[in-house]
C-alpha positions in Angstrom: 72.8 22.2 43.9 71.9 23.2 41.0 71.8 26.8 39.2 68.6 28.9 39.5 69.3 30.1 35.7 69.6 27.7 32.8 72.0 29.9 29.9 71.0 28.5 26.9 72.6 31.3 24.0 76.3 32.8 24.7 77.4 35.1 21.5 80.5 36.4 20.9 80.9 39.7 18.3 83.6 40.6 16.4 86.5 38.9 14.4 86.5 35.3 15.3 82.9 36.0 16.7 79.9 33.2 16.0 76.9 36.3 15.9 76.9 36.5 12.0 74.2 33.7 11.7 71.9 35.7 14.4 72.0 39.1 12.3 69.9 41.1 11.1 69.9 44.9 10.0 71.8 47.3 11.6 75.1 46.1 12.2 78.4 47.4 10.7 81.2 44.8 9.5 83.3 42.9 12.7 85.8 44.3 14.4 88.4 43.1 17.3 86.1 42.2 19.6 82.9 43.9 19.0 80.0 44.8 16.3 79.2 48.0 16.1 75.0 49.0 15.9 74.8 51.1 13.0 71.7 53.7 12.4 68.8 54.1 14.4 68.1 50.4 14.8 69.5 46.5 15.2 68.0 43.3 15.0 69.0 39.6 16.0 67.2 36.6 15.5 67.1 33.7 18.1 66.2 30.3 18.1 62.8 30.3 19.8 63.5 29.5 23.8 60.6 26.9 24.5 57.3 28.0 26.4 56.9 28.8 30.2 59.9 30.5 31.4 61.1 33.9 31.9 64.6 34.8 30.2 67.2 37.1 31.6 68.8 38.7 28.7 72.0 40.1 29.1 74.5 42.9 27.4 78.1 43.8 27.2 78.2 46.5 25.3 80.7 49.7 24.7 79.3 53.3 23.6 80.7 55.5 20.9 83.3 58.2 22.5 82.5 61.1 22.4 82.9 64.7 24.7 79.4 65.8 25.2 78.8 63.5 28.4 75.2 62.9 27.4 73.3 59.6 27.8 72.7 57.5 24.9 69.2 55.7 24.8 68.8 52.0 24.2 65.3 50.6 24.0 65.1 46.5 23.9 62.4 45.1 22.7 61.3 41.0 21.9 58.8 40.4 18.6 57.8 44.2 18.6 57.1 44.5 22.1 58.9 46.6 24.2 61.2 45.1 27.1 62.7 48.6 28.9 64.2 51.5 27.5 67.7 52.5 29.2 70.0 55.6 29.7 73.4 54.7 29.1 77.1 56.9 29.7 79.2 54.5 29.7 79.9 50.6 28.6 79.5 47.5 30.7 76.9 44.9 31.2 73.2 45.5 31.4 70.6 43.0 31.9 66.8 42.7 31.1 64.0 40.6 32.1 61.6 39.4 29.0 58.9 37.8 30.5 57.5 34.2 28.9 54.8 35.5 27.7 56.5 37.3 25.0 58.4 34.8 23.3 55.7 31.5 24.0 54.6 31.6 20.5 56.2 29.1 18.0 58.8 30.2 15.7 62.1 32.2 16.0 62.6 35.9 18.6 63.8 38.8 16.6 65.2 41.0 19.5 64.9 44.6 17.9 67.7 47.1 19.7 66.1 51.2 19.6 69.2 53.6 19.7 68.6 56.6 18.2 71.5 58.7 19.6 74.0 57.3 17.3 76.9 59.9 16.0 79.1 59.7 13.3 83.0 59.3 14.1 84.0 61.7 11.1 81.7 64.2 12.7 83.3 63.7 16.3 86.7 63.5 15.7 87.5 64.3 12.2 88.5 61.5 9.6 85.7 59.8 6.8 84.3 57.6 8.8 80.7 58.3 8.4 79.7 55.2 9.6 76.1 55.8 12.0 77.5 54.4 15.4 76.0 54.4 19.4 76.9 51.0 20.8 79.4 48.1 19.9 78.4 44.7 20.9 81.2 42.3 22.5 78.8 39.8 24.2 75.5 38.6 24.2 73.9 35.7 27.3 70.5 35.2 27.3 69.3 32.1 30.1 66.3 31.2 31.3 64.6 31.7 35.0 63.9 28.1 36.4 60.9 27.6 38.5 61.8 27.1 42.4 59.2 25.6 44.8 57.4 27.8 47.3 59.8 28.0 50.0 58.4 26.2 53.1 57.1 28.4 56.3 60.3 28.8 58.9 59.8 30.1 62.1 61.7 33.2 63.0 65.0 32.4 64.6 66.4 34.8 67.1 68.1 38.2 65.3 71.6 37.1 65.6 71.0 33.9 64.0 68.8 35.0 61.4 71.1 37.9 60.2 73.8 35.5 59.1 72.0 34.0 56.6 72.9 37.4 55.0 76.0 38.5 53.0 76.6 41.8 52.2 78.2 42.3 48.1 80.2 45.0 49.1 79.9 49.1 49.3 80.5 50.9 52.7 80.2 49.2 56.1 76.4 49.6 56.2 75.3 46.3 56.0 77.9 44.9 58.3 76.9 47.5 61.2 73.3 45.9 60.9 74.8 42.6 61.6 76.7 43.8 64.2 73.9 45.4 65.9 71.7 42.3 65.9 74.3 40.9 67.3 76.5 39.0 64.8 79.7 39.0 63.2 80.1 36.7 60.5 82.8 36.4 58.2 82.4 37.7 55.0 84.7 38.6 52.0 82.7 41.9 51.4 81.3 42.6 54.8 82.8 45.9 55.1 85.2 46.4 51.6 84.0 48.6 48.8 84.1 47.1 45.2 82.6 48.6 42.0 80.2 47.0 40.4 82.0 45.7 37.0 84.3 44.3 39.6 81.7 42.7 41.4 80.4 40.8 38.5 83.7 39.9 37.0 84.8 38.2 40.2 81.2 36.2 40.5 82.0 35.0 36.8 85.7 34.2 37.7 85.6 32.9 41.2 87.1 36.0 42.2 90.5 34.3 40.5 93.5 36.3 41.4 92.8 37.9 44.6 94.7 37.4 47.5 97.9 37.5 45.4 100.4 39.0 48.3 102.0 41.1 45.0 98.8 42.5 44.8 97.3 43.0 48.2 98.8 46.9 49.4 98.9 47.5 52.8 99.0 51.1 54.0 99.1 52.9 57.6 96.5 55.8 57.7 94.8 58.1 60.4 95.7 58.8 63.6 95.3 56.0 65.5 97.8 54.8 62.8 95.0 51.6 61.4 96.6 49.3 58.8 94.6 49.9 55.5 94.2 47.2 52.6 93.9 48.2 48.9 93.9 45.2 47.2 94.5 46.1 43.6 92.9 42.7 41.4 89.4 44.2 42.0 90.1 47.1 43.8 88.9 46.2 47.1 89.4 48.4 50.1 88.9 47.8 53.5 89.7 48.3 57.2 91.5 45.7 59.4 91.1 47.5 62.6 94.8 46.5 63.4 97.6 49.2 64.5 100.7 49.7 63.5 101.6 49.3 67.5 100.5 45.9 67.6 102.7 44.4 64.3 104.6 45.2 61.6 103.1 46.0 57.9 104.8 42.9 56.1 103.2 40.7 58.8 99.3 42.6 58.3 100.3 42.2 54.4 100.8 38.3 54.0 98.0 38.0 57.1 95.6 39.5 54.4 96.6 37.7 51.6 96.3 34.6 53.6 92.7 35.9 54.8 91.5 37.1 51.3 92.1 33.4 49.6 90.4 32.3 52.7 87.0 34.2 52.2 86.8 34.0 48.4 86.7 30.6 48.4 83.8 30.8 51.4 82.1 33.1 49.3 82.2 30.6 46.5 81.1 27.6 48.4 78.2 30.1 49.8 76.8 31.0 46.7 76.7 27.5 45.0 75.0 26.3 48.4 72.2 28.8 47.8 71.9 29.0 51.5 72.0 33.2 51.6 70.6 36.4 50.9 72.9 38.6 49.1 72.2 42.1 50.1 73.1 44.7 47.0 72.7 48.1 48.3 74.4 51.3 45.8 74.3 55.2 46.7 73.0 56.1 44.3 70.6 53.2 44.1 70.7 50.8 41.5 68.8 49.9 38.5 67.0 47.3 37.3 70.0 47.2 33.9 72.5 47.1 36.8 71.4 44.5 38.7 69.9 42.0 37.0 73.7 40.7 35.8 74.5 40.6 39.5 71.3 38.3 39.7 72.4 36.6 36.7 76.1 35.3 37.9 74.5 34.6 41.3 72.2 32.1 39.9 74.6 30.2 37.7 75.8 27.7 40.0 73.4 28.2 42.9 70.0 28.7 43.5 70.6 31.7 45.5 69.0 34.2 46.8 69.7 38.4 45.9 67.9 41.2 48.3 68.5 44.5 45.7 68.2 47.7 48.5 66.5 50.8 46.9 64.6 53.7 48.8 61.0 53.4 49.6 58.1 55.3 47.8 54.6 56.3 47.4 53.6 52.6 46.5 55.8 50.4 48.7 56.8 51.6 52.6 59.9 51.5 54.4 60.4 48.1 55.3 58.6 46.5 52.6 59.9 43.4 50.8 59.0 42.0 47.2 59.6 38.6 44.9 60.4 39.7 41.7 61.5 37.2 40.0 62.7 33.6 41.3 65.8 34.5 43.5 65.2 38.0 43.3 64.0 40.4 46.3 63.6 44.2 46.2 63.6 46.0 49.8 62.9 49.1 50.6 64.5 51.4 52.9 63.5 54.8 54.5 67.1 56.3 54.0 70.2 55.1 53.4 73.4 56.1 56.0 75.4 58.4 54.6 78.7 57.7 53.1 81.1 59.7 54.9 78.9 58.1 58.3 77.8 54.4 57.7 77.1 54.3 61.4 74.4 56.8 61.1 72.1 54.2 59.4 68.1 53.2 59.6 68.0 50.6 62.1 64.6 49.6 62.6 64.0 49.5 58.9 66.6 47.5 57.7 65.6 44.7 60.6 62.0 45.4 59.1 63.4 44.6 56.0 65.6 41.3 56.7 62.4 40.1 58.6 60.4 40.5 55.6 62.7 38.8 53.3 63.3 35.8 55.9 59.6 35.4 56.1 59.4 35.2 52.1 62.4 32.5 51.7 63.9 31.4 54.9 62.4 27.9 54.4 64.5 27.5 51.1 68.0 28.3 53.0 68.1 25.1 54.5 
């Protein structure tokens, strides 16, 4: 199948970077690996995309050090209209949607890049370097949204067959309780393991390459009913195996793990090229749009895919509620998330509400 985003620009920054034809003002000299954005502003001229489809543009980007602990703003903006305006504490990716209608007209796209935060490095930790710094640049995607069909009306199949077609991307057990109490219990690599969300991403773009290296996979006996523990140490995954140290030894649970986390990466893999599920993304504290749209991004690279981002309801959309944002993107809301120290204690009839909605609004595209 094919991807749900076309990537048509991939830039590199810094020494043995190819960006130095795409800049404009406001960049200091290269650097290993990065560009730093210099002053209160940074521009970068593309080659004009073509008409009629949305772009996903996306960031890796590092901020300048420094001890206050304060966000640094970042405002995007595409042929002097503004695209969002972020908060940012640390590096990592961020992503943002430019809709078509901004960049349809002939000619080429100057991205303009607002950071008016910047600090200079003599003034933070001594030195000459009065260079005006807030963000270095290491890379630079920017892919277009293909069109996809209205998805065809499905008929609702019974709970425990419906909820499959949904995989959890990892955080507490939440998502896999809901599946359990609908009456499934499918396999799935994240189902009930915490992962960060750099991690996340970097295993999507990788294939999740390396884990399930026995070397790696740590096994540890915890509590008192003496439950074998897995810290897996690649992408830091944790998990439960509800096995006891009564029933086997910990060398046997270790190499059983391994065995079982090469298993369901490649599952994973084969799921997300099929584009035959939901991906359910659900962070406490929730997530924002910068945050997620990469996870949307490496989704829809080799599959047309679907991703349900989980955030808490408000005055404009009710618990329950579903919406299309974009072509293989869904935002549900939910009344409450469980707790984290309790992921039993979690909103039942909302999140069916919700995985109801978001069948009835693509079910007929996951085959």
């Amino acid at each position: 199948m094919n991807g749900g985003l076309e990537p048509i620009l991939t830039l590199t920054f810094g020494n043995g970077g190819n960006e130095a034809n795409h800049l404009g003002n406001g960049w200091s000299g290269d650097e290993p690996g990065s560009r730093w954005m210099v002053g209160p502003a940074s521009e970068l001229w593309i080659e004009n995309p073509g008409k009629g489809h949305d772009l996903i543009l996306e960031l890796d980007i590092g901020v300048v050090s420094h001890s206050d602990g304060a966000a640094r703003r970042l405002v995007v903006g595409a042929r002097n209209r503004g695209v969002a305006q972020i908060s940012v504490t640390r590096g990592g990716a961020v992503g943002f949607h430019i809709p078509a209608a901004l960049v349809s007209d002939p000619g080429p796209v100057r991205l303009l890049f607002v950071h008016p935060d910047f600090r200079r490095p003599m003034d933070l930790h001594g030195g000459t370097d009065d260079r005006q710094l807030s963000f270095s640049m290491r890379t630079l995607r920017l892919s277009r949204v293909l069109p996809r069909p209205a998805p065809p009306i499905a008929p609702m199949p019974p709970p425990d067959q419906m909820i499959t077609r949904f995989e959890s991307l990892g955080d507490n057990c939440e998502f896999g309780l809901v599946q359990r109490r609908m009456g499934a219990e499918p396999l799935g690599l994240l189902r009930f393991s915490f992962i960060e969300l750099p991690l996340l991403l970097r295993g999507l773009r990788t294939g999740f390459d390396g884990l399930g290296d026995p070397g790696k996979t740590e096994v540890t006996v915890e509590g008192a009913d003496r439950e074998f523990v897995v810290r897996e140490s690649v992408y830091g995954m944790t998990y439960h195996t509800f096995q006891y140290e009564i029933q086997m030894t910990l060398e046997t649970v270790r190499q059983q793990q391994a065995t079982r986390l090469n298993f369901l990466k490649r599952k994973f893999m084969e799921d997300v090229a099929a584009g035959e599920k939901i991906f359910v993304l659900k962070r406490s504290p929730p997530l924002r749009p910068e945050e997620v749209l990469p996870i949307y991004a490496a989704l829809n690279e080799t599959g047309r895919t679907w991703l349900l981002w989980m955030v808490p309801a408000d005055a404009a959309h009710t618990p329950g509620s579903v919406e299309v944002l974009l072509p293989g993107l869904l935002r549900g809301y939910i009344d409450r998330f469980a707790p984290s120290e309790n992921a039993h204690e979690l909103s039942m009839p909302v999140w069916t509400s919700v995985c109801e909605a978001a069948w009835r609004a693509v079910g007929g595209a996951l085959g």
